[in-house]
N, C-alpha and C positions, 0 to 999 in steps of 0.2 A: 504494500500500500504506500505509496507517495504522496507527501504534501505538496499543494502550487500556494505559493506564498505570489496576492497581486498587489497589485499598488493603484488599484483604483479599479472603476470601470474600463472595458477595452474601446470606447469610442469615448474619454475621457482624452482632453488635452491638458495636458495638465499645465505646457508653455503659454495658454490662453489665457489661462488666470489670473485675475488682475488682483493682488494681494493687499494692496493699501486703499484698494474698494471693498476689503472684506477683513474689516478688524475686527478684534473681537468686545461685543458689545456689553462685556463684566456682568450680563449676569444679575445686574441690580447687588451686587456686594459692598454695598455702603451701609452706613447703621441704621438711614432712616428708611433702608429697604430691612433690612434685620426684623426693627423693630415692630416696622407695620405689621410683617410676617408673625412669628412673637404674639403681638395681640390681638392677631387674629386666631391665632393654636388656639392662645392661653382662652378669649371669648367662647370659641370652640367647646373647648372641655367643659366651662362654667354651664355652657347653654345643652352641655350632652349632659351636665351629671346634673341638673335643674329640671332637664326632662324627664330624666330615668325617677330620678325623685316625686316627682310630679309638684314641684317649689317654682311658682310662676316668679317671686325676688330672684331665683338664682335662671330662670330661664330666659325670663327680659332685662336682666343684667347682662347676665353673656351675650346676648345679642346685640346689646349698646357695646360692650368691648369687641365685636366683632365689626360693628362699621366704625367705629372709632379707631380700628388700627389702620387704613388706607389714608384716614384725613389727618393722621399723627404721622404717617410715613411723607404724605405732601409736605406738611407742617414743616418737617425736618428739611425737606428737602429745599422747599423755600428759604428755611437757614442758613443753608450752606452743607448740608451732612451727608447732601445725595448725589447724585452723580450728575454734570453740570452739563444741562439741555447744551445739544448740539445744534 
């Protein structure tokens, strides 16, 4: 049994590639992408263990921490703490 080890598709140019047209765009790894992410887990779980419970404070809690972590991630980002529009 033989391995073929390729290096791309066979109608792939790879000399075509324009590489400083194709950076890589991070991902959102800044803090106020962190953090939005974060409180939205964290909202997540409050509004899954508030349901399981049947605790309407702990289910419409979680849910305010869950749209609250996108408007805390712009927050930040209008500060300075996120990745600077292009």
């Amino acid at each position: 049994m033989s391995t073929t080890v390729r290096s791309g598709a066979p109608d792939l140019d790879q000399a075509s590639i324009d590489y400083d047209l194709v950076k890589d765009p991070g991902h959102g790894n800044t803090p106020a992408a962190w953090m939005g992410v974060f409180l939205m887990l964290l909202g997540g779980t409050i509004l899954a263990i508030g349901f399981v419970l049947d605790l309407d404070v702990l289910t419409y809690g979680g849910l305010a921490v869950v749209v609250a972590g996108p408007i805390v991630g712009l927050i930040m980002r209008a500060a300075g703490k996120g990745k600077p529009r292009s």
